[in-house]
C-alpha positions in Angstrom: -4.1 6.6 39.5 -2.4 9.7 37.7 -5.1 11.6 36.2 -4.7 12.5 32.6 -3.5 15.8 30.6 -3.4 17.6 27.8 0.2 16.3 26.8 -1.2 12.5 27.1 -0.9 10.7 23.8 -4.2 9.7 22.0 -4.0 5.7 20.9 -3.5 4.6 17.3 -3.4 0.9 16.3 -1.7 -0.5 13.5 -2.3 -3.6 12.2 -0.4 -5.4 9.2 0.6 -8.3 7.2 0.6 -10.1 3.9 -2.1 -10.0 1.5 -5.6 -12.4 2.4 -3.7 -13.1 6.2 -7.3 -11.1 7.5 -6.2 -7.9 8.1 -9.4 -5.6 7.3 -11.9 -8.5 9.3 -9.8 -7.8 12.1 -10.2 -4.5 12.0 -13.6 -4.2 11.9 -13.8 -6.3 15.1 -11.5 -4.1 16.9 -13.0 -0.7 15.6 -16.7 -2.1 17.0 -14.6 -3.2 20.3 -12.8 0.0 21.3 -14.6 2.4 19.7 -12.5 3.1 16.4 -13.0 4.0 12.7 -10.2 2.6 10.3 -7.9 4.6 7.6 -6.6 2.1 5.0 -3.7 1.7 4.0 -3.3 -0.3 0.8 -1.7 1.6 -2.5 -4.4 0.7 -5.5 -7.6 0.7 -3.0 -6.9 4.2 -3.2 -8.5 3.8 -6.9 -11.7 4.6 -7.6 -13.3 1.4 -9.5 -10.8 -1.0 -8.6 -12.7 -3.1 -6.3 -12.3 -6.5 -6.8 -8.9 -5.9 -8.4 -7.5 -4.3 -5.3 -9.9 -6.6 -2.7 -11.3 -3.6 -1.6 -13.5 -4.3 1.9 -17.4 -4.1 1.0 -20.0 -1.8 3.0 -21.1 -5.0 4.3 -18.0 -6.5 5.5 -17.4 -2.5 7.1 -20.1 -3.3 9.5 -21.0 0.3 10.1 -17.3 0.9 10.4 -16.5 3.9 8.8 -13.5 3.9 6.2 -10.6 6.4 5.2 -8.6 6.9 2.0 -10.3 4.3 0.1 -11.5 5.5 -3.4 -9.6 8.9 -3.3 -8.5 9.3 -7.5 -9.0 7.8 -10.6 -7.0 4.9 -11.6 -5.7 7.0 -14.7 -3.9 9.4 -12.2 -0.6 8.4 -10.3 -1.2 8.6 -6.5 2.0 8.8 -4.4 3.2 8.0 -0.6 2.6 12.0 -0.2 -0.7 11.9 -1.2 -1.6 9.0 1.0 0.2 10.7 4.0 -2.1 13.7 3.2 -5.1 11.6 3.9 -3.8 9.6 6.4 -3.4 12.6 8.8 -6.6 14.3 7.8 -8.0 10.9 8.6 -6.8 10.6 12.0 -7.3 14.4 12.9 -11.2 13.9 12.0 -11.4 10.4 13.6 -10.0 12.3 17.3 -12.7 14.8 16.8 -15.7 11.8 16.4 -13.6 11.1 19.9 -13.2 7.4 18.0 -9.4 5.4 17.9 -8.2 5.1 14.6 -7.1 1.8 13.1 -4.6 1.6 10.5 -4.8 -1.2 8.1 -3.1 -2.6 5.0 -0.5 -4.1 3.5 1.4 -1.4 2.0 4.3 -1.0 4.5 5.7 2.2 2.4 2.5 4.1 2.8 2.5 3.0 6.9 5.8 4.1 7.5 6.1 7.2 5.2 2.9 8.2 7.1 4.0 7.5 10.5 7.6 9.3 9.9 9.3 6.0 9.4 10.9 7.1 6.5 11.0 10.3 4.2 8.4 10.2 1.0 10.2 12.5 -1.4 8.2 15.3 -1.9 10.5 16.3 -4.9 9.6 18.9 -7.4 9.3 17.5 -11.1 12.6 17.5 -12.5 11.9 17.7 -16.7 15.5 18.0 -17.5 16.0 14.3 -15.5 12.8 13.0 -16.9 14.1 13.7 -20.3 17.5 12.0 -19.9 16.0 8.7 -18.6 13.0 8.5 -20.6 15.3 6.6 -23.2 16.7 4.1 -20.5 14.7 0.3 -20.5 13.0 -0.5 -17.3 15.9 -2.9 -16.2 18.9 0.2 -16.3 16.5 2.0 -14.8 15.8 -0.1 -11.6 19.1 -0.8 -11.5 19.6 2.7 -11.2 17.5 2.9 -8.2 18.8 0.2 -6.3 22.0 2.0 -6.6 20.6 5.2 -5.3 18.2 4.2 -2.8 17.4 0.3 -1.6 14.9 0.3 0.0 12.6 2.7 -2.6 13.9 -0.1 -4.9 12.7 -3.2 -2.9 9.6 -1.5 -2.4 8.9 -1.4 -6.0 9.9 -4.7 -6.7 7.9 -5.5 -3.9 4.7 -3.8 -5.8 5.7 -6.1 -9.4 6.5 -2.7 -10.9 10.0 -3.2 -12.0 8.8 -2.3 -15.5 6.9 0.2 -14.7 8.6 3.2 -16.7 6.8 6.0 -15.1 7.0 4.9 -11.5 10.6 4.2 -11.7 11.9 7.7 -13.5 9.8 9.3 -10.4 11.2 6.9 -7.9 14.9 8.3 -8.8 13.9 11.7 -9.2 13.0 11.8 -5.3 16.4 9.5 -4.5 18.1 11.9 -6.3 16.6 15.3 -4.6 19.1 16.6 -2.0 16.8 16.4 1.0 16.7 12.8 0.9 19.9 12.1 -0.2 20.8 13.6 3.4 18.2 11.3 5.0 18.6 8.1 3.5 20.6 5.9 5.8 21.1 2.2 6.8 18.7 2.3 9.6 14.9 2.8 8.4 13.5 4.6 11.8 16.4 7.0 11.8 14.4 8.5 8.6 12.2 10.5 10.0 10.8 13.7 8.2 10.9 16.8 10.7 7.8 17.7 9.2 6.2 14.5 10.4 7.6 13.9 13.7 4.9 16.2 15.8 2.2 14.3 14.6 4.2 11.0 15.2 5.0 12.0 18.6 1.5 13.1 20.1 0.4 9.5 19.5 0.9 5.8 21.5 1.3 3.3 18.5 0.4 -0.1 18.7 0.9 -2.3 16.0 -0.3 -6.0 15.4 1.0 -8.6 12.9 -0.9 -11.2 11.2 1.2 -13.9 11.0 0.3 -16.0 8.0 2.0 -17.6 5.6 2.9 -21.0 4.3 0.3 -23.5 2.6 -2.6 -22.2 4.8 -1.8 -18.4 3.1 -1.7 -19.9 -0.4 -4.7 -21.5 -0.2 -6.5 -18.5 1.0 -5.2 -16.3 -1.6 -6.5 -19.4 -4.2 -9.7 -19.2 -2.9 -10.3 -15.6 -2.6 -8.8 -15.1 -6.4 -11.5 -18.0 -7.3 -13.9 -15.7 -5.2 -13.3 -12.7 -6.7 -13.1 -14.2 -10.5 -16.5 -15.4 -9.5 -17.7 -12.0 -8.9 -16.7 -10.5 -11.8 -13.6 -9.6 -11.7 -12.7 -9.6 -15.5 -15.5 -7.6 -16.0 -14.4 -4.5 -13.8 -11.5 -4.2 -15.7 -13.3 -4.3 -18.7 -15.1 -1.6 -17.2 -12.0 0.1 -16.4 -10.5 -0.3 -20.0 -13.9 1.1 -21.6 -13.7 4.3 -19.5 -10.4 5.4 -20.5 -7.6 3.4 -18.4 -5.2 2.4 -21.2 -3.8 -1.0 -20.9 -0.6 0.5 -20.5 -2.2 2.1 -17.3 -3.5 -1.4 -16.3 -0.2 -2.8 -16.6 1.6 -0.6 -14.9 -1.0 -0.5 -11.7 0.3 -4.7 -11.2 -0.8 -7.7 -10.0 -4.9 -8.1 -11.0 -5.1 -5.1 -13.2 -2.0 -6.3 -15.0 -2.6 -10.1 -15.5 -6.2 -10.0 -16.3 -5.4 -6.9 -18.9 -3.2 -8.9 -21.0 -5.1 -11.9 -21.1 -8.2 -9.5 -22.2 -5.8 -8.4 -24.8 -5.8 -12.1 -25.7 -1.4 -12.6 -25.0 -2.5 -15.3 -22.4 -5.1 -18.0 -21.9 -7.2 -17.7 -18.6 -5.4 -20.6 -17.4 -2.4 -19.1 -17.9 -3.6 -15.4 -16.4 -4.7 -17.2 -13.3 -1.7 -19.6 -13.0 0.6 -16.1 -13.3 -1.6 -14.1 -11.1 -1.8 -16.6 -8.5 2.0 -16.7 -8.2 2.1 -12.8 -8.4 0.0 -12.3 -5.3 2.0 -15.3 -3.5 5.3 -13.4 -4.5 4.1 -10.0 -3.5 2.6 -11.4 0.0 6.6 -13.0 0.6 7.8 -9.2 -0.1 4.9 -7.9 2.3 6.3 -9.8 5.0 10.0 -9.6 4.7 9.4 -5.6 5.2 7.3 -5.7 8.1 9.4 -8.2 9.6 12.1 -5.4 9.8 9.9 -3.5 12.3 10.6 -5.2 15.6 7.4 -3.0 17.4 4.9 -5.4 15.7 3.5 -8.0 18.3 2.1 -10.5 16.0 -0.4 -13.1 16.4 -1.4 -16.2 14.6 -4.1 -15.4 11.8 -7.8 -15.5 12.9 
């Protein structure tokens, strides 16, 4: 047997797939197996207070597991793919020294792969002047805009239900347009790599695992764990939310849960109606989830738990 060195790469798993396929229970099973803690990686569990909303895991379903980059900012602040890949490396830098694996979970395949040097995250400097001439533009020029200047940004958007999200979208074409990314935005999504992130990619052997659910069995799983969740009090976080300062504009533009159950506390929907739209949301959304990871021909996936 070859004995190891300094230059051997240290292990880090990543495991995906659509929304309610049993991502985070998994794990939590592997992190007690080998020895891991896990980094998440889901774009609005990043929120503090948006629990339910987001299906953010419990300290009872962690298991003693400890947990990265969840509850990081206030849901009235924007948090980008930069930010997460921020935390995501501090993350795996403190999980080496506990001498533990980490384990990379979620369902936001933007944050993985910015993170992992799949593709560039912007990092473009506020451009006013831009802001200013596309603040008058509806959310529909606007996407179209972006799907013009940079797919893939634009499908991951769509993927988020954020197509009418103002903000989101005039930031989304102030990085396509910033010349660094101009140069690295090509047809093939592992040829973006980031020099920046490429060491850090490269010390490490990545494995990644795919839940493969979907179908009836996947809708019926997101049914039950929306009924689950409106049983817990769902409504009543984002009452919470609303009360504290999150405008409902702010709500709406954070998707899915936050959005649906904010306009039917608004009173523009019935509760049958907000559940019979949300439901479809999430189905939608989980579709989108797995048509991006499906693109990534490293996953091995596996038949959901």
């Amino acid at each position: 047997m070859t004995s190891q060195t300094s230059h051997t790469k240290q292990r880090l798993i990543v495991i995906v797939g659509p929304t309610a396929s049993g991502k985070s229970a998994l794990a939590v099973k592997l992190a007690r197996k080998l020895g891991g803690e896990v980094i998440s990686a889901d774009s609005r569990q990043v929120y503090k207070g948006l629990d339910l909303a987001s299906g953010k895991i419990t300290k009872r379903e962690m298991q003693g597991v400890r947990h990265y980059c969840l509850d990081l900012v206030s849901p009235k602040k924007n948090f980008t793919a930069d930010d997460y890949k921020k935390c995501f490396w501090n993350a795996v830098t403190t999980i080496q020294k506990h001498g533990k694996i980490p384990i990379v979970v979620g369902g936001t395949g933007f944050y993985i792969d910015a993170a992992l040097g799949r593709m560039g995250t912007g990092g473009a400097p506020p451009n006013p002047a831009l802001r200013k001439q596309l603040s008058g533009k509806s959310a529909e020029a606007l996407f179209q805009m972006l799907e013009k200047l940079d797919h893939r940004r634009a499908h991951d958007i769509a993927a988020k239900n954020e197509v009418k999200n103002k903000v989101r979208l005039i930031r989304a074409i102030e990085i396509s347009r910033n010349p660094i990314n101009v140069r690295h935005r090509v047809s093939n999504i592992d040829t973006r790599v980031q020099r920046d992130s490429a060491p850090c990619v490269d010390a490490h052997e990545i494995r990644w695992l795919g839940i493969a659910h979907g179908g009836r069995a996947l809708r019926k799983k997101i049914r039950a764990r929306l009924e689950a969740r409106m049983k817990a009090g769902m409504v009543a976080e984002i009452k919470r939310l609303h009360r504290s300062g999150v405008s409902w504009k702010r709500l709406d533009e954070l998707g899915l849960e936050p959005r649906w159950i904010a306009r039917y506390l608004q009173g523009k929907l019935t509760k049958e109606q907000m559940l019979y739209h949300l439901e479809n949301a999430i189905w939608r959304y989980s579709k989108w989830q797995m048509m991006w990871f499906k693109r990534n021909e490293a996953i091995r996936w596996q038949d959901a738990l």
